[in-house]
C-alpha positions in Angstrom: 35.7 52.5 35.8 37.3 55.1 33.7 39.8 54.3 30.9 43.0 57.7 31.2 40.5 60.0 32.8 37.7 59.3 30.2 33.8 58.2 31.8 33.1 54.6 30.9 30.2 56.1 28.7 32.4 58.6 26.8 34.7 55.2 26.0 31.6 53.3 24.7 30.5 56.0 22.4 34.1 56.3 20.9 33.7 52.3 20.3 30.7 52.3 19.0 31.8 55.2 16.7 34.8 53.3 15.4 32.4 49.9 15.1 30.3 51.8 12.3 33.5 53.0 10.5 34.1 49.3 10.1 30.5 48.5 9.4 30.0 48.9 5.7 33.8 46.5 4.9 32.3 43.9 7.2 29.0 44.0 5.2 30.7 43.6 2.1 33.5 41.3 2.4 33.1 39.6 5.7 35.5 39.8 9.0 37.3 37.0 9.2 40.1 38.1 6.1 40.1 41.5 8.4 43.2 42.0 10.0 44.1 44.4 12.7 46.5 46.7 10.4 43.1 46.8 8.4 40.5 47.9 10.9 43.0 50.6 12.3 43.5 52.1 8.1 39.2 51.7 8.2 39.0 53.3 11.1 41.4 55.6 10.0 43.4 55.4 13.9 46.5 55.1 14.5 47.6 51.6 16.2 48.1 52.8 19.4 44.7 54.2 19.4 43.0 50.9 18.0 44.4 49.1 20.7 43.4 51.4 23.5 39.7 50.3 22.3 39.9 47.2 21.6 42.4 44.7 22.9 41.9 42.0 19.9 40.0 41.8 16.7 38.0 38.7 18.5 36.8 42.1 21.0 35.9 43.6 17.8 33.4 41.3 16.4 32.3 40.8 19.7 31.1 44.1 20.4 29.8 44.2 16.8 27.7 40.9 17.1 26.8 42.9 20.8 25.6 46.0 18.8 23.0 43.7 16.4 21.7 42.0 19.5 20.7 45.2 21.5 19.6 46.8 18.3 17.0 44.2 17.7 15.7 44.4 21.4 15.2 47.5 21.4 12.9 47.0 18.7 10.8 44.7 20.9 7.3 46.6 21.3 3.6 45.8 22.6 1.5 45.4 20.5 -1.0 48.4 19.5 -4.6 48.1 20.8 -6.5 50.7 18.3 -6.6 50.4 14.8 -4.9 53.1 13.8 -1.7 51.7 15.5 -1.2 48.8 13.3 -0.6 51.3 10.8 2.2 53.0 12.8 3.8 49.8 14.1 3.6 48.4 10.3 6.1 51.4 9.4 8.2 51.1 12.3 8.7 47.2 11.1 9.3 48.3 7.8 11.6 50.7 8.4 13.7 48.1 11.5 13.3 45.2 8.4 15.2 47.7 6.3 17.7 48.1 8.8 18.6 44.7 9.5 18.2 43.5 5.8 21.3 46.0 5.0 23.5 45.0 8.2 22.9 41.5 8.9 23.9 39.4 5.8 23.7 36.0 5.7 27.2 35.4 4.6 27.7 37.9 8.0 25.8 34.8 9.8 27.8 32.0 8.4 31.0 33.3 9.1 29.9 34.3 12.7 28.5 30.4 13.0 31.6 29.0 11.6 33.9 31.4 13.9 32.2 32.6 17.1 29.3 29.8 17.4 28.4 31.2 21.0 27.7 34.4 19.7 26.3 33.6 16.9 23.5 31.3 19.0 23.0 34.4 20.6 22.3 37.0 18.0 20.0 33.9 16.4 18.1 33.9 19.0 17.6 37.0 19.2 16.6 37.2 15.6 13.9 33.9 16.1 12.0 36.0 19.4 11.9 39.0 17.1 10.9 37.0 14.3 7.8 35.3 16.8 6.8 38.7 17.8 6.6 39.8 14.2 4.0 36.5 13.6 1.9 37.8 16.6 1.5 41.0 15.4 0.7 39.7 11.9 -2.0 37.1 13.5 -3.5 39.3 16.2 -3.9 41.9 12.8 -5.6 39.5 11.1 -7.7 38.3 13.8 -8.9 41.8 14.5 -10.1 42.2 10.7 -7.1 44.9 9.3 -4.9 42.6 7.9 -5.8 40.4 5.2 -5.1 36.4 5.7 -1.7 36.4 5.1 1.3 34.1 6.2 3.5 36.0 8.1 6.5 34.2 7.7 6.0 34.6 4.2 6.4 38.4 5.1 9.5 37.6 7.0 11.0 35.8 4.3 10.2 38.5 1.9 11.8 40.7 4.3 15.1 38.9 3.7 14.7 39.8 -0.3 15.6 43.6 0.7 19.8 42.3 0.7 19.1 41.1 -2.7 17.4 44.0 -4.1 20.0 46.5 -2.0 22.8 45.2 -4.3 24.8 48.0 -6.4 25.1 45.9 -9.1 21.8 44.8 -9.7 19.9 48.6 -8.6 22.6 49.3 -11.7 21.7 46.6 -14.0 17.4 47.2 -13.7 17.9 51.7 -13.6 16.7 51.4 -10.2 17.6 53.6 -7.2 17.2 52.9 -3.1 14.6 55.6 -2.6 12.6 53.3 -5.8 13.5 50.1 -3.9 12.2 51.4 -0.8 9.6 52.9 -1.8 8.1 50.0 -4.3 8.6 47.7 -1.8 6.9 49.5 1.3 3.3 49.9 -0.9 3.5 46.2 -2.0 4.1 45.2 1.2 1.3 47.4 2.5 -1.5 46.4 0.0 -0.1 42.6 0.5 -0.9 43.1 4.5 -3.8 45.5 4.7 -7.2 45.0 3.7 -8.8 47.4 1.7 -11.1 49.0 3.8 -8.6 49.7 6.1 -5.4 51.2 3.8 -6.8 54.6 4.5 -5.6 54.0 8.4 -2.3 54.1 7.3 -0.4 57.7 6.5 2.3 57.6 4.0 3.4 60.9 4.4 4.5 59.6 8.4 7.1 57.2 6.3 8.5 59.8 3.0 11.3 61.3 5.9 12.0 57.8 7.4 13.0 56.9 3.3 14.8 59.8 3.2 17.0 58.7 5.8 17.6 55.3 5.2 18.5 55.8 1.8 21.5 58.3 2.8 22.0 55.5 5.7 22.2 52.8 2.8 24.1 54.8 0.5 27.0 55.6 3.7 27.2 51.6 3.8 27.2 50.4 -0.1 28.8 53.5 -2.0 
């Protein structure tokens, strides 16, 4: 169905376009205080324009909450048979951990609870089959002798730290910057999952440009 002569694609795209202008406000101070006249200045539209794309500001979050779900299935993945693709799907988790550390808050998940609950059962489970696949990949690793005996959901959890550490103030406060943060926390993580004998499987130089790009992805959102 086209919307005034434009492809139902070309539409899409010009929502999801707008939805990342808004992405960085709702990370920071939540949706729910958002009002229409708001997202339209963000978005930097006019108000005919905003309503063209999105009939209501529940639409909004909708298609937001939307966006997170089918970002964390495309991340779904089978799991690598030869050694040296543990080492390539360990920095493809990394660098999807990263992602969804910086745009899925928990204060982003308690509003959504509170106001949406059917979407937010949604995205949560979502989050709870990536999280199981995540445990398999961690077990099968350490079944297979390249992982050390950790618990994953330790790793998950430590996964969650990355909001924490991704917060202006405190990078301020301890002379640290996103590339460190990254960076630090990658090789802990990577000597914490690894064993020894097998660190030399994995090649850091493969994960320097992804770094590069999510800290200017980072810095779009906080600064």
């Amino acid at each position: 169905m086209a919307h005034d002569n434009m492809t139902t694609e070309k539409f899409k795209q010009i929502q999801d376009r707008l939805i990342f202008k808004l992405l960085p406000t709702v990370r920071n101070s939540g949706f729910q205080t958002l009002r229409m006249d708001d997202i339209m200045k963000i978005m930097d539209i006019s108000r005919a324009t905003l309503y063209k794309y999105f009939p209501n500001k529940e639409d909004i979050f909708h298609k937001v909450t939307d966006g997170y779900v089918q970002y964390i299935e495309e991340m779904s993945t089978k799991l690598p048979k030869e050694e040296t693709m543990y080492a390539t799907q360990f920095q493809q988790i990394f660098e999807q951990s990263v992602s969804l550390a910086l745009l899925i808050t928990d204060d982003f998940l308690k509003e959504l609870q509170i106001t949406y609950p059917l979407m937010y059962k949604k995205l949560w489970e979502t989050i709870q089959i990536r999280e199981k696949q995540l445990l398999n990949f961690y077990n099968e690793g350490v079944q297979k002798g390249i992982f050390n005996e950790v618990n994953g959901r330790l790793l998950i959890l430590q996964d969650k730290m990355l909001f924490s550490m991704l917060d202006l103030k405190y990078l301020m406060k301890n002379h640290w910057t996103i590339e460190q943060v990254l960076l630090d926390f990658y090789k802990l993580r990577k000597i914490q999952l690894f064993k020894p004998e097998m660190l030399s499987t994995v090649d850091d130089s493969l994960i320097f440009p992804r770094v590069e790009y999510l800290t200017q992805k980072i810095s779009n959102i906080l600064l």
